[in-house]
mmCIF file of the C-alpha atoms, coordinates in Angstrom:
data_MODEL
# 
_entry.id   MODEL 
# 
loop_
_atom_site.group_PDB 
_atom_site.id 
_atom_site.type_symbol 
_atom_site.label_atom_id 
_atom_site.label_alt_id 
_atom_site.label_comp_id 
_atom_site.label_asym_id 
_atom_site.label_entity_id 
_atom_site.label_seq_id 
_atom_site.pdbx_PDB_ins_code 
_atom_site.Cartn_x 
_atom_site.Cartn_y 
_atom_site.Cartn_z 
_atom_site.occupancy 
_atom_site.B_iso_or_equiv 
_atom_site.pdbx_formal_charge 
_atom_site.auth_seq_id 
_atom_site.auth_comp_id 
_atom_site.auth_asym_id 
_atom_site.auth_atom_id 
_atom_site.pdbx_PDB_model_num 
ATOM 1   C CA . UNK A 1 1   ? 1.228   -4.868  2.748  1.00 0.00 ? 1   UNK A CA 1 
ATOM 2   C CA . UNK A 1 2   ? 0.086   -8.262  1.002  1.00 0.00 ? 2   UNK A CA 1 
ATOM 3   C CA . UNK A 1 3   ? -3.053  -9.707  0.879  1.00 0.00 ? 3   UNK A CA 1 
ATOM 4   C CA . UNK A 1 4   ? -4.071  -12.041 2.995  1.00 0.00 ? 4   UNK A CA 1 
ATOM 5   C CA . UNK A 1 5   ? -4.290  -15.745 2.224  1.00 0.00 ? 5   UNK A CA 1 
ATOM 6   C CA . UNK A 1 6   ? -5.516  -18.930 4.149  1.00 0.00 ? 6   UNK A CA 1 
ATOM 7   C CA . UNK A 1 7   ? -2.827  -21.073 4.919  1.00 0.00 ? 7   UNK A CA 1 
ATOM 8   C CA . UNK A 1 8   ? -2.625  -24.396 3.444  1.00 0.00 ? 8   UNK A CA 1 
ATOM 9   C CA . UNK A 1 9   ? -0.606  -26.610 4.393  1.00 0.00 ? 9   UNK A CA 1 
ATOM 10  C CA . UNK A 1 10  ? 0.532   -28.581 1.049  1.00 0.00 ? 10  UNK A CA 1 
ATOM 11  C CA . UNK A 1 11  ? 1.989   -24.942 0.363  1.00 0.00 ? 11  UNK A CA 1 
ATOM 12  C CA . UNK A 1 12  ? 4.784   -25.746 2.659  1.00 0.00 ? 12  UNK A CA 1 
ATOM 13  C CA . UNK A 1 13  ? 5.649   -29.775 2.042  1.00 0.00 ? 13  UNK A CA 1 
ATOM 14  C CA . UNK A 1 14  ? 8.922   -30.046 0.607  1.00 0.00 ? 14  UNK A CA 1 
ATOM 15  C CA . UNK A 1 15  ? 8.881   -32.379 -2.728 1.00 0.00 ? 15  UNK A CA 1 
ATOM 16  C CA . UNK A 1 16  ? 11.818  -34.773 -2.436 1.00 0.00 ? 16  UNK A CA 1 
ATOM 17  C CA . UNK A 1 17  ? 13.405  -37.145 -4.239 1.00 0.00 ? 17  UNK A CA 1 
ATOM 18  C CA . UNK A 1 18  ? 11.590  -40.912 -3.897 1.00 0.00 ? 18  UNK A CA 1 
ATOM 19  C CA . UNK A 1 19  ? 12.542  -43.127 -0.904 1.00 0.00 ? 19  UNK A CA 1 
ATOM 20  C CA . UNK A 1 20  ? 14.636  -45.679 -3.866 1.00 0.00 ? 20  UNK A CA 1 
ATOM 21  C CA . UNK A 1 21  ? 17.958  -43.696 -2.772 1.00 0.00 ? 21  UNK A CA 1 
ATOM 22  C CA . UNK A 1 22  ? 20.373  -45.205 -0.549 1.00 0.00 ? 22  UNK A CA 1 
ATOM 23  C CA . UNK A 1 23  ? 19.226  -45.030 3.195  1.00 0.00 ? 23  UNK A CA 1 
ATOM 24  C CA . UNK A 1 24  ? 21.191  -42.293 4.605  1.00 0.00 ? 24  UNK A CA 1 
ATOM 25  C CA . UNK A 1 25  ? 20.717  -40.072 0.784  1.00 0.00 ? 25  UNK A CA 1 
ATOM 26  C CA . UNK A 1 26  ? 17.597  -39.665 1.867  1.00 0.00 ? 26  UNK A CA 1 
ATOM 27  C CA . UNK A 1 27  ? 17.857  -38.054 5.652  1.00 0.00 ? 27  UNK A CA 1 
ATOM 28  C CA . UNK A 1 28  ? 20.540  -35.663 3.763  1.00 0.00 ? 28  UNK A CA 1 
ATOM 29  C CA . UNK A 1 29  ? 18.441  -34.539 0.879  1.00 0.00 ? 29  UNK A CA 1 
ATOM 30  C CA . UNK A 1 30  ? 16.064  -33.815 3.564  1.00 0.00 ? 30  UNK A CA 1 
ATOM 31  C CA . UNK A 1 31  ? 18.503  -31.543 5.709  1.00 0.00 ? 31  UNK A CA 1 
ATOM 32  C CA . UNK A 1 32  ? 20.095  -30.055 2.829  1.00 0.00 ? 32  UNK A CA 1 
ATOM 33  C CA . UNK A 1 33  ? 16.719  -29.239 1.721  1.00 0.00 ? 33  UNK A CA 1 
ATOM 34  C CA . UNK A 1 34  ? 16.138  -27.403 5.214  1.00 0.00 ? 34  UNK A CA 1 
ATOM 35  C CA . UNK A 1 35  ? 19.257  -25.666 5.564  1.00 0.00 ? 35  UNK A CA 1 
ATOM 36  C CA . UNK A 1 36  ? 18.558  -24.070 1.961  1.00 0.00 ? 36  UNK A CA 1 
ATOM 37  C CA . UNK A 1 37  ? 15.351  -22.964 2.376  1.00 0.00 ? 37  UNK A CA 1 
ATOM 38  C CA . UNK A 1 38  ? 14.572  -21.911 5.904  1.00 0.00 ? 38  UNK A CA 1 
ATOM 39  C CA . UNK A 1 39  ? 10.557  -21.334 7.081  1.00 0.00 ? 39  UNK A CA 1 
ATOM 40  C CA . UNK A 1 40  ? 9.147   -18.383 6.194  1.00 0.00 ? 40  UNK A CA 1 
ATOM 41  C CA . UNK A 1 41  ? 8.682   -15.603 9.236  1.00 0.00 ? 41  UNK A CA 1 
ATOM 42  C CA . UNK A 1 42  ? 5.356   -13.766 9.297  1.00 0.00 ? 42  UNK A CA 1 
ATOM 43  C CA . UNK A 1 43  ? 2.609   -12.548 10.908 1.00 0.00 ? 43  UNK A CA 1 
ATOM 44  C CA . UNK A 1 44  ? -0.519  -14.640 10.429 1.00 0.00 ? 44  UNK A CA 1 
ATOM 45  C CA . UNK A 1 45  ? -4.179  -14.405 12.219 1.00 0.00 ? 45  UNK A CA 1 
ATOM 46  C CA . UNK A 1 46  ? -6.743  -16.231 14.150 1.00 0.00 ? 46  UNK A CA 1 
ATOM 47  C CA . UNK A 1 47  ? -10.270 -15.195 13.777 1.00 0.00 ? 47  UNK A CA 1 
ATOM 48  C CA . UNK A 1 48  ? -13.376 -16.879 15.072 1.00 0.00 ? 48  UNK A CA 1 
ATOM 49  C CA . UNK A 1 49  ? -16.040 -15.566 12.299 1.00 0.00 ? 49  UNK A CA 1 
ATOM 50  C CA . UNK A 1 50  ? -19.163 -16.923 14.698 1.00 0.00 ? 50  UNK A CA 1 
ATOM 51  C CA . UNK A 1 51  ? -18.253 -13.811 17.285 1.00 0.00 ? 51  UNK A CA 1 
ATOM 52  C CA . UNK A 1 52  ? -16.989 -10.996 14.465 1.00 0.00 ? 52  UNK A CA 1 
ATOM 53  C CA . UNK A 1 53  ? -14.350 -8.716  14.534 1.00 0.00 ? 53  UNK A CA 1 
ATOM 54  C CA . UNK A 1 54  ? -13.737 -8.409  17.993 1.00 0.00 ? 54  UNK A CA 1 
ATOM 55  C CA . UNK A 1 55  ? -12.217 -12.192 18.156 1.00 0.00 ? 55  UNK A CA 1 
ATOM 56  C CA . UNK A 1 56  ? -9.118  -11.479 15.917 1.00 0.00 ? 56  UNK A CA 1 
ATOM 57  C CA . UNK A 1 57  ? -5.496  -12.379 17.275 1.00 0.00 ? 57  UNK A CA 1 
ATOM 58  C CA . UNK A 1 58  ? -2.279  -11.211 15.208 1.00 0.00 ? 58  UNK A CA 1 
ATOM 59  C CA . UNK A 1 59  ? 0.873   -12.844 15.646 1.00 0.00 ? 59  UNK A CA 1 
ATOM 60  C CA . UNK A 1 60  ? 4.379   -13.482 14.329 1.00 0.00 ? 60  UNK A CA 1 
ATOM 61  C CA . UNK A 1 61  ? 6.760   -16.416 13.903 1.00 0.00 ? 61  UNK A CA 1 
ATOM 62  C CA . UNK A 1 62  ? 9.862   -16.923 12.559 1.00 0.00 ? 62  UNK A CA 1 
ATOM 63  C CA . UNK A 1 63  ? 8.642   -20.176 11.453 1.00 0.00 ? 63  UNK A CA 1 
ATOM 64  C CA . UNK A 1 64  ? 4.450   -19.035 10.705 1.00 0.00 ? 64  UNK A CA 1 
ATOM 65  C CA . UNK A 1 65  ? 3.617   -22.480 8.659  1.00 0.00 ? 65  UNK A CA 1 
ATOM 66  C CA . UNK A 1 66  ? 4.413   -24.326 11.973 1.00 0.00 ? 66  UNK A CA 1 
ATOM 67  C CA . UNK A 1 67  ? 3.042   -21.428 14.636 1.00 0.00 ? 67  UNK A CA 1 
ATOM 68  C CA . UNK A 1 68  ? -0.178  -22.439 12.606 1.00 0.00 ? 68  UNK A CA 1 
ATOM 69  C CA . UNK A 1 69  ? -0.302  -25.746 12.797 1.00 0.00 ? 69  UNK A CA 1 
ATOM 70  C CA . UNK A 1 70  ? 0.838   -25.883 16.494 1.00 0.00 ? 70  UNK A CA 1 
ATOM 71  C CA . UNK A 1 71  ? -2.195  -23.576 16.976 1.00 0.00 ? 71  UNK A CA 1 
ATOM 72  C CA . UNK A 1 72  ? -4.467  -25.463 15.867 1.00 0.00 ? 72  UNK A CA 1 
ATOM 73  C CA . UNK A 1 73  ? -3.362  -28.761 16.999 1.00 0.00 ? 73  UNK A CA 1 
ATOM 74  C CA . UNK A 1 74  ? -3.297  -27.191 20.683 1.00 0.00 ? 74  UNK A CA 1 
ATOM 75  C CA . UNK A 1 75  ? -6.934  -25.821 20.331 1.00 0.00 ? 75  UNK A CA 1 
ATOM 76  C CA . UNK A 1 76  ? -8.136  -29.596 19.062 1.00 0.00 ? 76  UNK A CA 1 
ATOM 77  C CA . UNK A 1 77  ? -6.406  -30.708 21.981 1.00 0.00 ? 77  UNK A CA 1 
ATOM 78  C CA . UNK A 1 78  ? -8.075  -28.350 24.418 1.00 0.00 ? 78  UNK A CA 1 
ATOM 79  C CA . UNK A 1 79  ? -4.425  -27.092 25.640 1.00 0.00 ? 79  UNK A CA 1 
ATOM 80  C CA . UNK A 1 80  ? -4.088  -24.048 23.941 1.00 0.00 ? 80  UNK A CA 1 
ATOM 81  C CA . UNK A 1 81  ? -2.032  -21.154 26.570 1.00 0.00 ? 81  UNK A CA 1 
ATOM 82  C CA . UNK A 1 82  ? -4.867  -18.858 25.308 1.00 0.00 ? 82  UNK A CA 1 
ATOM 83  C CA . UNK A 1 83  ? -8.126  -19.701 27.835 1.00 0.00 ? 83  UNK A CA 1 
ATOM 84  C CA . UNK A 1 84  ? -10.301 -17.213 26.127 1.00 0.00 ? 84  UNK A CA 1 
ATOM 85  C CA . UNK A 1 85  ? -9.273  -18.737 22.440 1.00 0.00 ? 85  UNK A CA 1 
ATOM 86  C CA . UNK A 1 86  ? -10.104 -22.219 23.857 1.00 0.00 ? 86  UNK A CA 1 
ATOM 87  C CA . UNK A 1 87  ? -13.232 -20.978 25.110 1.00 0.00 ? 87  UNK A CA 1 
ATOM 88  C CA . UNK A 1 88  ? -14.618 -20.054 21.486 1.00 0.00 ? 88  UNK A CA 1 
ATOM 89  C CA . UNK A 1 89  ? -13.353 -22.845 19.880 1.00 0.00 ? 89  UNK A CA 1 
ATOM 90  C CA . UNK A 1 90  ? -15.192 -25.268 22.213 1.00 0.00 ? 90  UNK A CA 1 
ATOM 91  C CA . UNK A 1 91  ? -18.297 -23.279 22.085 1.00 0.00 ? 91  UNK A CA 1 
ATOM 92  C CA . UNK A 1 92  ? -18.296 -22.420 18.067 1.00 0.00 ? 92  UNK A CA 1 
ATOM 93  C CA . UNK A 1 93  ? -15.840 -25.579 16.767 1.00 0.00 ? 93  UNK A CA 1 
ATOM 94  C CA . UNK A 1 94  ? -13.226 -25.553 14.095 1.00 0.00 ? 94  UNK A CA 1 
ATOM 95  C CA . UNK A 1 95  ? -15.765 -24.799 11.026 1.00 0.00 ? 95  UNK A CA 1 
ATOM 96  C CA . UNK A 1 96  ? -16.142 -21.025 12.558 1.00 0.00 ? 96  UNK A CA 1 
ATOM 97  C CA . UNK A 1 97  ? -12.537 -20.550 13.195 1.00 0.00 ? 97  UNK A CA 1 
ATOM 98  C CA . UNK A 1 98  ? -9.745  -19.322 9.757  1.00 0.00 ? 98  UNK A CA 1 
ATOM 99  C CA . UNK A 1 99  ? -5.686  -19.609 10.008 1.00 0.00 ? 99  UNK A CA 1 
ATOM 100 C CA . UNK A 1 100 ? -4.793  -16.723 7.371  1.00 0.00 ? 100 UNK A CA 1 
ATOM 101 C CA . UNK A 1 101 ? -1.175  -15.830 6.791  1.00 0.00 ? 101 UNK A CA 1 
ATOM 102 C CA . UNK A 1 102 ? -1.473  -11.856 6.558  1.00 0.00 ? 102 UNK A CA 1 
ATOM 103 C CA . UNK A 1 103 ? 2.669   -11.002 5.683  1.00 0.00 ? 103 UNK A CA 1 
ATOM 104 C CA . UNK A 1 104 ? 5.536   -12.849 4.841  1.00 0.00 ? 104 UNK A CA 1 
ATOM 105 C CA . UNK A 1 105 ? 8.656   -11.207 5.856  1.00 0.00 ? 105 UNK A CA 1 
ATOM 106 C CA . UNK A 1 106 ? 11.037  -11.403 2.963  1.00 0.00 ? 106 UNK A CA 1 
ATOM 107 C CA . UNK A 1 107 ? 14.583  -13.106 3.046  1.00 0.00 ? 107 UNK A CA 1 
ATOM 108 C CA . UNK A 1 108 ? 17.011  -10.811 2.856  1.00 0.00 ? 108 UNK A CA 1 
ATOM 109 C CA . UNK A 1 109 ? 20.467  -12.356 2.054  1.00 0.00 ? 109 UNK A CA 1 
ATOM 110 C CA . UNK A 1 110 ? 22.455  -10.082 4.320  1.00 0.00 ? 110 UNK A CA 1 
ATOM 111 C CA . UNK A 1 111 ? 20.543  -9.894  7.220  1.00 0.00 ? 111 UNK A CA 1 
ATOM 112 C CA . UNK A 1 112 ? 21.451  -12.247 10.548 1.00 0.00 ? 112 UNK A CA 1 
ATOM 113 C CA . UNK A 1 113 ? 18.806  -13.635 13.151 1.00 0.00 ? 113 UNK A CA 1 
ATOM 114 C CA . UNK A 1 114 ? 18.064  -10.770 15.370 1.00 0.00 ? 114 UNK A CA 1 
ATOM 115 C CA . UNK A 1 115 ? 18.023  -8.324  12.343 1.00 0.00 ? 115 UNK A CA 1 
ATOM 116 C CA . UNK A 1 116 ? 15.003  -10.400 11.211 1.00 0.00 ? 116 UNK A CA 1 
ATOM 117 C CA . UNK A 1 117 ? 13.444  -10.881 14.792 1.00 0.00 ? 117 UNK A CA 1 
ATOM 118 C CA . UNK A 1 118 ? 13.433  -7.066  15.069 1.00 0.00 ? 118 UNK A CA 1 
ATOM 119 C CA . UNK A 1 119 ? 11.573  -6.563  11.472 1.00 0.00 ? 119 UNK A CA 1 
ATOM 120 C CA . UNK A 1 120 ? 9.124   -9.546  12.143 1.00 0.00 ? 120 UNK A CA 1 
ATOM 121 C CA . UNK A 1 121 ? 8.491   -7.461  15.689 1.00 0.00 ? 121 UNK A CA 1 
ATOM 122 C CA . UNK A 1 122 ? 7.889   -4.362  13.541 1.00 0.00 ? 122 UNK A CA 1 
ATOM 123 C CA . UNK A 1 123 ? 5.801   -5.827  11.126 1.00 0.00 ? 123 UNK A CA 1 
ATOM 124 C CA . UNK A 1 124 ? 3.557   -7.655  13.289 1.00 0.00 ? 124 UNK A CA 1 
ATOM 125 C CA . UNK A 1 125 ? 2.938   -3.952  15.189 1.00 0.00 ? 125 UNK A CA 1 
ATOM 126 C CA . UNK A 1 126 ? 2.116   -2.757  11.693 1.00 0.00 ? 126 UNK A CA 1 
ATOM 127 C CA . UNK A 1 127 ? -0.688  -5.410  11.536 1.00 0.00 ? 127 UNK A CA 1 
ATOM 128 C CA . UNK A 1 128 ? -1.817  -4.979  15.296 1.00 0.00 ? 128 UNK A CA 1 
ATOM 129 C CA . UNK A 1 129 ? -2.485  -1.458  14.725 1.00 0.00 ? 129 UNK A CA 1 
ATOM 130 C CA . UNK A 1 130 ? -4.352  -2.504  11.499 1.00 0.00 ? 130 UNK A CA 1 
ATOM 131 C CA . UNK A 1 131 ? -6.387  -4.908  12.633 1.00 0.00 ? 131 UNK A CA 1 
ATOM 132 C CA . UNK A 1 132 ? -6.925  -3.165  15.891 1.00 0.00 ? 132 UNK A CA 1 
ATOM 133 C CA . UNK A 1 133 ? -6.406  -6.666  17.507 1.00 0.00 ? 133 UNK A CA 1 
ATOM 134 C CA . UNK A 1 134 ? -4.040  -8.078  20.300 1.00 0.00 ? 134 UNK A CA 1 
# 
């Protein structure tokens, strides 16, 4: 498996063309850009570092840059679906909490949607088991 890394988000900006194209080049580049390179899938963690070990969640996402960042824009908004998360990140704040990507599921060229969904599933059970976490 890969090391981990902390996300960052310049990592995943696209670098297009300046806005001097026509008006509608512009939206295009920017889809054409999409359609060729899809978001990665992975499985990336949450860890509080103020409570240890024991406050480590492992997910997956087809699309982990943006899992991430939804994350942690529902935490700072005090809405996140996770009570117990929200609880720590009130009590501790953002400085004791890390976003680290742990896998990147590779693109395979051949293989269609659910073929993909079903290897993310597999790999985020490899890091579960791991990381001992939920």
């Amino acid at each position: 498996m890969e090391a981990s890394s902390v996300f960052s988000l310049s990592s995943v900006v696209p670098e297009v063309s300046a806005p001097t194209a026509p008006p509608g080049e512009r939206k295009r580049e920017l889809l054409r850009h999409y359609k060729d390179n899809p978001p990665d899938a992975g499985v990336y963690a949450i860890r509080c570092t103020a409570v240890g070990h024991a406050s480590v969640q492992v997910h997956g996402s087809m699309n982990v840059a943006g899992a991430i960042n939804r994350a942690r824009f529902q935490l700072r908004m005090r809405s996140h679906t996770d009570k117990q998360l929200q609880q720590l990140w009130q009590q501790h704040g953002e400085a004791a909490f890390r976003f680290e990507v742990l896998d990147v599921l590779k693109c395979r060229e051949d293989a269609i949607e659910a073929q993909r969904r079903d290897d993310l599933a597999a790999l985020l059970a490899l890091w579960r088991e791991e990381l001992g976490a939920a």
